[in-house]
C-alpha positions as MATLAB code, in Angstrom:
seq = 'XXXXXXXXXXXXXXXXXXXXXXXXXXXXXXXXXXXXXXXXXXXXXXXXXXXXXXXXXXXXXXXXXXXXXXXXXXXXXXXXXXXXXXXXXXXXXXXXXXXXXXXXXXXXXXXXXX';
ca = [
     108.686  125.254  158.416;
     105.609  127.771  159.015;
     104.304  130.386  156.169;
     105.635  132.848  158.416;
     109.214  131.624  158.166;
     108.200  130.810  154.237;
     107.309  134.444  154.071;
     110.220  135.544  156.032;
     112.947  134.034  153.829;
     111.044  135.281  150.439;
     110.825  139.100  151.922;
     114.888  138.647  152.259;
     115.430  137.042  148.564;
     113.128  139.756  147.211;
     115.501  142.589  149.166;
     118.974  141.262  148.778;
     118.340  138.774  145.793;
     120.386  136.434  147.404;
     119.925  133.496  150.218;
     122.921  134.694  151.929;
     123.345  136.300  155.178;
     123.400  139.747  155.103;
     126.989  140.805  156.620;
     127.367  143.300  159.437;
     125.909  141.168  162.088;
     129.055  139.980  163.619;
     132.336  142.123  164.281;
     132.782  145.709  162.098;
     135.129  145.622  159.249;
     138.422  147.125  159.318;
     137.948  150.571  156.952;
     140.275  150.496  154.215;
     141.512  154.343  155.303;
     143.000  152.797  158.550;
     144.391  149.897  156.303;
     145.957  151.891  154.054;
     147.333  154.420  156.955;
     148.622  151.320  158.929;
     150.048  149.927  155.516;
     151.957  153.233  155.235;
     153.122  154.423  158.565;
     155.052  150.711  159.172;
     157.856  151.406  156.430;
     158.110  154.817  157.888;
     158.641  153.728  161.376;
     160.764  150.781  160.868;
     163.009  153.300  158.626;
     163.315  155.355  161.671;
     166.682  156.265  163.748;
     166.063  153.309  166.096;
     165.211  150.788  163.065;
     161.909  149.303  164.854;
     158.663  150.410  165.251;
     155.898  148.952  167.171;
     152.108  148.801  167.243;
     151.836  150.908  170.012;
     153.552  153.881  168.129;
     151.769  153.421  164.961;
     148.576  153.519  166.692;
     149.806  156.452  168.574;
     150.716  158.509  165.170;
     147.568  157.185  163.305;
     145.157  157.873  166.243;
     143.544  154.345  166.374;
     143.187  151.471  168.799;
     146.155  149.265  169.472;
     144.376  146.318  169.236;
     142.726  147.395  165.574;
     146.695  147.410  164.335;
     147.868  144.780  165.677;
     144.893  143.007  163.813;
     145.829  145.008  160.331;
     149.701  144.117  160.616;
     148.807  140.040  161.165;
     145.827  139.302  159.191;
     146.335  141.692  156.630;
     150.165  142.616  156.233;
     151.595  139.530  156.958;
     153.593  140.829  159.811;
     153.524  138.971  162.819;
     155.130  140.106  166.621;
     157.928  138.825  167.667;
     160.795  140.058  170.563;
     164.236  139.891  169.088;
     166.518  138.487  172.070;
     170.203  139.720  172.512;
     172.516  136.532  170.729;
     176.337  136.634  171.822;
     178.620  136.999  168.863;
     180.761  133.675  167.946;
     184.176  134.836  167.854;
     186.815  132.557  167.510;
     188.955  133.120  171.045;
     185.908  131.627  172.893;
     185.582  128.341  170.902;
     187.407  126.248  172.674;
     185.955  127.120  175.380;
     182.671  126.538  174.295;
     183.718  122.952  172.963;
     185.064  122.227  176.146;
     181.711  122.957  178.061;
     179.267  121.293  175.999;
     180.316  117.467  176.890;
     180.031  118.819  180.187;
     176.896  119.928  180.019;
     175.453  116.987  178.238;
     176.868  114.577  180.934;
     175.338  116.722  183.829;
     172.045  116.279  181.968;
     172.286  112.890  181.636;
     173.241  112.427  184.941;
     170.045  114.678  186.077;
     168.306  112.753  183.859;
     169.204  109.552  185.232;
];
């Protein structure tokens, strides 16, 4: 270590008062206005008619990047992205039916398999 990088880290501890590395240098922080906008505009849209809401339309309504609420709903809110896929209802007319095929299917797999 030189007296210039002795120098160096004593003109920092005399600024800050701290060792620690001064924050800003790496990716902005997420303002707490657009936190608190995103934090109340998700209730409201998933309340709507349709009972959903996306990122895209929050960020629409809230004029901000997609990609900045996306980030507030998973790291901050908890709420993670997912598609929900259409599931056939069990009713009890079909079950035999469905009984019936899945030995099948299981013995055509096997047989694939094999």
């Amino acid at each position: 270590m030189t007296a210039f990088d002795l120098k160096k880290i004593t003109d920092k501890f005399e600024e800050s008062g701290s060792f620690d590395v001064k924050c800003g240098r790496g990716r902005k922080a997420i303002a707490s206005m657009s936190m608190e906008g995103v934090a109340t505009a998700f209730p409201e849209a998933s309340n709507s008619a349709l009972g959903m809401c996306s990122a895209r339309g929050i960020s629409r309504t809230l004029d901000m990047p997609v990609s900045t609420v996306r980030k507030i709903l998973r790291n901050i809110l908890q709420c993670y992205s997912f598609k929900i896929t259409h599931v056939q209802e069990l009713v009890p007319v079909v079950l035999p039916k469905r009984e019936a095929f899945a030995p099948q299917f299981l013995a055509r797999m096997e047989v694939g398999n094999a």
